[in-house]
N, C-alpha and C positions, 0 to 999 in steps of 0.2 A: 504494500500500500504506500504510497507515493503522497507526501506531504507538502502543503507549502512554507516553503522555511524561510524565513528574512533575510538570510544569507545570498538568496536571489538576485537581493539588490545590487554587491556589492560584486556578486560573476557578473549583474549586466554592467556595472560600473566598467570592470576590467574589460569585458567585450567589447565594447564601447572605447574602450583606449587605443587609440592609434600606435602608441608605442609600450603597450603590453609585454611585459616578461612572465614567463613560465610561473604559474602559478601553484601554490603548491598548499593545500587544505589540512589543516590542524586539526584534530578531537579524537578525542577518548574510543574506545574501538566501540560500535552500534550505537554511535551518535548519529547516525544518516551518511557518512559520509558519501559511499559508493552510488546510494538511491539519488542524493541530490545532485550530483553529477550526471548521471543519466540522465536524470531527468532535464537538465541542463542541456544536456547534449542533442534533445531534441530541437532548440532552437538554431542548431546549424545544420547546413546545407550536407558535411558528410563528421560523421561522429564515428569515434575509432577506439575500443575500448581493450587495454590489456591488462591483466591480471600477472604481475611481477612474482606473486606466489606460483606461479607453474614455469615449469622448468622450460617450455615450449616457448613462451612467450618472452623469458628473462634470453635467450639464446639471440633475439636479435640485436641486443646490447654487446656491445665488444670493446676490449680497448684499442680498438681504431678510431674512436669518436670522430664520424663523419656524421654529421645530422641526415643530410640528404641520401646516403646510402642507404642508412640506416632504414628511413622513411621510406625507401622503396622497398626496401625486403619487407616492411608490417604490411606494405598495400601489397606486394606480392602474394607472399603466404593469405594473406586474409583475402583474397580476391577482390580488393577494394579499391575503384577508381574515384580518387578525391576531384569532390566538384564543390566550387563557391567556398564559402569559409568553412575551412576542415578545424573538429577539436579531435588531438590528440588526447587520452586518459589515462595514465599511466598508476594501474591502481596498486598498492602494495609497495609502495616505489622502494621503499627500505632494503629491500631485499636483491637488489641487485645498485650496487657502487656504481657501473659502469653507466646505468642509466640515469644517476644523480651525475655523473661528472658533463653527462652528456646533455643536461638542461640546458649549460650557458652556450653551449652551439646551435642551439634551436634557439635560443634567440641572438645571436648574433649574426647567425650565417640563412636563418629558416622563418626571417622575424612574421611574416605574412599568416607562418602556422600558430594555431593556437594549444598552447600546449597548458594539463594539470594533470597534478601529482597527489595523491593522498597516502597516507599511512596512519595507521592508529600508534605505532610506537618509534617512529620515526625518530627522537633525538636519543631514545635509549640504546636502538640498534647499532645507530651513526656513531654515537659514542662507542659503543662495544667494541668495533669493528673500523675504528680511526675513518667514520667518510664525513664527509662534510659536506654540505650545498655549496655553491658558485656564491661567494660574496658577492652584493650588490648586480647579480643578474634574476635573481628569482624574488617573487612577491607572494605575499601570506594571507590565506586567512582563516578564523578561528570558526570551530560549528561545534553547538554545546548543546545539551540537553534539550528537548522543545521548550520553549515559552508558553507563559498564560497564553499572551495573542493567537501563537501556535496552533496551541490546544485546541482553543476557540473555534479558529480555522478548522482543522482537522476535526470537532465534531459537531460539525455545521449551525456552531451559537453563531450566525450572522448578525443577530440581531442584540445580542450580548456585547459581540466586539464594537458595534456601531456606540454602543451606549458606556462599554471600556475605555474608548479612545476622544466623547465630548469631553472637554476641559473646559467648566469646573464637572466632574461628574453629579448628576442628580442621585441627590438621597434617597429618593425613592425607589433606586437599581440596586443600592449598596448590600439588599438582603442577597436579591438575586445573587449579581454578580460574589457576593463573598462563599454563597452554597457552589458557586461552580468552580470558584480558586479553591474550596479544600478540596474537593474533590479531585482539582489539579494534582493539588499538592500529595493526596494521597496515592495518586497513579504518578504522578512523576513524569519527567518529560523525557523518558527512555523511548524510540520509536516502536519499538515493535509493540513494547507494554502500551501505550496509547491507543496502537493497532487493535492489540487484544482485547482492550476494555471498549472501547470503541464499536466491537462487532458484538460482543457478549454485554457490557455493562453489570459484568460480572468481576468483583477485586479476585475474587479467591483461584479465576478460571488465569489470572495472568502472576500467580506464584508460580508457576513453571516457566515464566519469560524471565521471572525476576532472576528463578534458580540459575538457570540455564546463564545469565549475564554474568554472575558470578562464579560463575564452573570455568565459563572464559576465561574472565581474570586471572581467575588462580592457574589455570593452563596456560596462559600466558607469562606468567611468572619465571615460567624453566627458561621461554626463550630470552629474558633477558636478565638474566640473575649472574653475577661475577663469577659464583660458586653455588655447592651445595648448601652449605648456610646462608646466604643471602638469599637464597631459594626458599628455605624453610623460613627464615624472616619476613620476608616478603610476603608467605601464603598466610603466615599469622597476622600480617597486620592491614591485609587484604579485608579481613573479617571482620576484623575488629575494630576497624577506621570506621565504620560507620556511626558505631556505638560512642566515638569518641569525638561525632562533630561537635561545632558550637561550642569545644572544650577550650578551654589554653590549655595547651600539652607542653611536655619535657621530652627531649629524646630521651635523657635516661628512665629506663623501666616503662618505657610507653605503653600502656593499655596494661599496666598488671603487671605486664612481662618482665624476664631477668634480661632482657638485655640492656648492653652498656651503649652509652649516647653515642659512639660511633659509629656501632652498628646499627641503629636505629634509626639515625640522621641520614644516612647511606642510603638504609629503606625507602622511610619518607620521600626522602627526595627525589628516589628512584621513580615512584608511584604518582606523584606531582608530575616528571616528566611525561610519564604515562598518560597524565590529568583525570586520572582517576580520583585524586583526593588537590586541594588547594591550601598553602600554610599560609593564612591570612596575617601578616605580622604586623604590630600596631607602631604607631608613629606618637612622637611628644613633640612635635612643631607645632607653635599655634599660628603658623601662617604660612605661607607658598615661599617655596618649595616644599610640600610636606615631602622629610625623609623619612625610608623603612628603615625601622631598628629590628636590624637582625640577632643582636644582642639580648632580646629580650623574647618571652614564651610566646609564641604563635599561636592564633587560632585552627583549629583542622575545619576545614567542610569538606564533605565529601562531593562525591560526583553528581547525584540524583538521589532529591528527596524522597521519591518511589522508595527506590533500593535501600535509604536508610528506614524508611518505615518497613518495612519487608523483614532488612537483617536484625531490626530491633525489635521486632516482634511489636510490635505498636499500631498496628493496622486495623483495629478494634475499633482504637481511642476516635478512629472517623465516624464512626457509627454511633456516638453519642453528642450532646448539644457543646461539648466542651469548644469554646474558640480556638483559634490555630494558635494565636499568641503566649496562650497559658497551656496548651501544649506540652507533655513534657518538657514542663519550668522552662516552657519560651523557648527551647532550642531550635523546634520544628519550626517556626515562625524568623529565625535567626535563618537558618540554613537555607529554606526558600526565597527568603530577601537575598542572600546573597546571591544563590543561586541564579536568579534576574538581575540582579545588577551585573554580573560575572556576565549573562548570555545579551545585558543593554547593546553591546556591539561585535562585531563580526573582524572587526577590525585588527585585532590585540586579546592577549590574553594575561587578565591583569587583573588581581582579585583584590576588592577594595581593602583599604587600611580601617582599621581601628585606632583609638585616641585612648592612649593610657594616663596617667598621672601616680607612678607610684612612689609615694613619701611615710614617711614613718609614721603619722597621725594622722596621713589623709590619702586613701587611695581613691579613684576615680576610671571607669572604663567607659567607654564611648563605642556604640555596638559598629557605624561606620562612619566613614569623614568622606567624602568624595568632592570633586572638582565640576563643578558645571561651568560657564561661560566664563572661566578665571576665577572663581570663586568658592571659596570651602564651603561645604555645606551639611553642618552637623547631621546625623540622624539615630534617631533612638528607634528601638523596636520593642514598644512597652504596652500593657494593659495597665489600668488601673486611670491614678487622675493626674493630672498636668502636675501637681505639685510634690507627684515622686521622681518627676527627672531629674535629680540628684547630679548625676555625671554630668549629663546636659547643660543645668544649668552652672556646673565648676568649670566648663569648657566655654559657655558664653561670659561669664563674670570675669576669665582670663583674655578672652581676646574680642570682648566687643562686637561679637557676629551679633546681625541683627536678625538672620533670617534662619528660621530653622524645622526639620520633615521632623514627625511622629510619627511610625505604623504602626497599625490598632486595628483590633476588631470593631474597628466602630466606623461613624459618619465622617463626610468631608465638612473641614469647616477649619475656618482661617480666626485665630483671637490673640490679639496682643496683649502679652505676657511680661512682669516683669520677676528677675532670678529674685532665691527667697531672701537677699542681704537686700535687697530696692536698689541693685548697684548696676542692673542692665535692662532695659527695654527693649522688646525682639519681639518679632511677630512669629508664631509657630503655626505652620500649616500641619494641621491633624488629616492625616490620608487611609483608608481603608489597607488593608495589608496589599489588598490583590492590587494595587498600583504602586508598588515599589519601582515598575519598571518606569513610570512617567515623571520619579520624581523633575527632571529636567522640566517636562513640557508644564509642571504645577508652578516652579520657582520661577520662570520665563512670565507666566500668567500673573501670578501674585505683583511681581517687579513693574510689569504694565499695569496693569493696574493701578499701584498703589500711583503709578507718574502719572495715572488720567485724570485721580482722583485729587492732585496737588494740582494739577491745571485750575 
């Protein structure tokens, strides 16, 4: 089943480029990659697709790197006479060196052809195996989990996303629309799992997609493991990452376990390249440049909030009145925000910061801090009443933000606020959780606003 995914935009973007380089597709393995490319591929004239996992198809790769030779033995063998704009697909690309070195000659020597690359393990392998891409001849881009909108899309709420995407959102959708984001949230933006609930609207009938995602993983493990214990590493904390999102972790003893922080840091960051898991690290700048302090405990989110409700056994808690925000103590409501703000763009793969403040008599955390039009902009992911943002307000009373998101199970609604010392005035827009993805398009509105309203 064949999705529409927002990453559309940004192949028609490159298609669209007259001086286009070899494009080369980022994500976790059964994020869509292979489906959105096909599907892609129907909008040229001749589409050419190879699979780098068989041994047939890796044979027309050599270290003669001639592009145009090359190009003629795939149309050979494949019986394929290229007419009008041909895309090249080169899927699995990891797996064969010759045809990563052989990128920057299709577009040096072959610029007219359109060539993309995908790999689900791409910098683990590259690494294992000393290969590296063509500096500054190839272009990237990122495809994550589905989206709300996604979702939307693919279970034909037309009339859901229309009323998703007016800005300001009416309060009279926010019941609607928040019964369809848990539900999101409890199927997850995994494609096949979408697929499955999608034909069935049955959760129980797609514990076998969820299984079966994670039997990957951990099979995957062996092909990129240094050794036998990084193997055994890796498959324990395959499992047990999920249980440990929305945490701040240590590498030493991570998840219970005896191991020591080098070999857990090795892991991790193994699995991050994977982008199986994200180490979200917090920053202490209160203004631009926000720096990542890698010095300090990182957050874990995992890949899909499907698959952590799945491996956590929590898949129940949807079927009661409980809100996603108080959710297992707000994790689940943590991990989904990010999860949207990580898939906001196609562009980069770049999981937001968090805002620490750690002092001996006064600690403070800041769930995320992100950058809109050059501007920080606080966000808390809280239930309860305006006058328990605590951190929030130790982070405006510090640097004078005037503007600042709330996600909540609750209504839209704009109220200026002053911190509990009376030592800052700031306007807080209160947003429904299922639009974490719009905070831009809310901050953009409130700022017009408030300049129509000083006219």
């Amino acid at each position: 089943m064949a999705f529409q995914r927002n990453i559309f935009r940004g192949l028609e973007e490159w298609k669209n480029n007259e001086s286009h380089k070899p494009l080369v597709i980022r994500g976790a393995r059964q994020v869509g990659k292979t489906t959105v490319i096909k599907e892609f591929g129907k909008t040229f004239d001749t589409f050419i697709q190879l699979n780098l996992e068989k041994s047939g198809d890796r044979t027309f790769f050599t270290d003669e790197l001639n592009p145009k030779i090359t190009f003629q033995k795939i149309c050979l063998e494949k019986k394929i006479e290229p007419k009008g704009k041909t895309l090249l697909f080169l899927d699995e690309i990891q797996n064969s060196p010759q045809a990563i070195a052989l990128l920057r000659y299709f577009y040096e020597e072959m610029s007219e052809l359109y060539v993309i690359s995908a790999g689900s393990l791409l910098e683990i392998i590259m690494e294992k195996h000393k290969i590296s891409f063509p500096v500054g001849r190839v272009e990237y881009l990122y495809l994550f989990p589905m989206t709300f909108k996604e979702f939307l899309m693919a279970s034909g709420e037309t009339q859901a996303l229309s009323l998703l995407e007016e800005v300001p959102v009416q309060n009279w959708a926010v019941p609607s629309l928040s019964k369809l984001y848990k539900t999101y949230t409890l199927v997850g933006g995994m494609p096949e799992a979408v697929a499955k609930f999608i034909t069935t609207r049955d959760i129980t009938k797609v514990a076998a997609v969820y299984r079966n995602l994670f039997t990957s993983y951990i099979d995957d493990a062996a092909k990129y493991a240094s050794n036998k214990n990084n193997e055994q590493i890796l498959t324990q904390f395959i499992e047990a990452a999920p249980k440990e999102t929305g945490k701040r972790i240590t590498f030493e003893r991570f998840a219970n376990t005896s191991y020591r922080s080098r070999d857990a840091s090795e892991a991790l960051r193994t699995l991050q390249r994977a982008m199986l898991i994200f180490l979200r690290y917090p920053t202490t700048d209160l203004q631009i440049p926000l720096q990542t302090d890698t010095k300090r405990k990182p957050r874990l989110q995992f890949l899909d909030t499907g698959l952590v409700n799945f491996s956590s056994g929590i898949q129940a808690t949807y079927l009661t009145d409980e809100p996603i925000d108080t959710m297992y103590n707000g994790m689940i409501a943590e991990q989904i925000t990010g999860q949207e703000l990580i898939a906001s763009t196609f562009y980069e793969m770049k999981p937001p910061l968090f805002w620490v403040r750690e002092e001996v008599r006064s600690n403070a955390e800041l769930d995320f801090v992100i950058i809109e039009d050059s501007k920080i902009i606080p966000i808390e992911v809280k239930s309860g009443k305006t006058g328990t943002l605590r951190s929030l307000h130790s982070y405006i009373d510090r640097t004078g933000i005037k503007l600042a998101v709330r996600l909540y199970s609750g209504e839209y609604s704009v109220v200026n606020e002053v911190t509990p010392i009376g030592k800052n005035h700031y306007t807080l827009i209160n947003l429904p959780l299922f639009l974490a993805s719009m905070i831009g398009e809310y901050v953009r509105f409130i700022e017009k606003t408030s300049k129509s309203e000083l006219k």
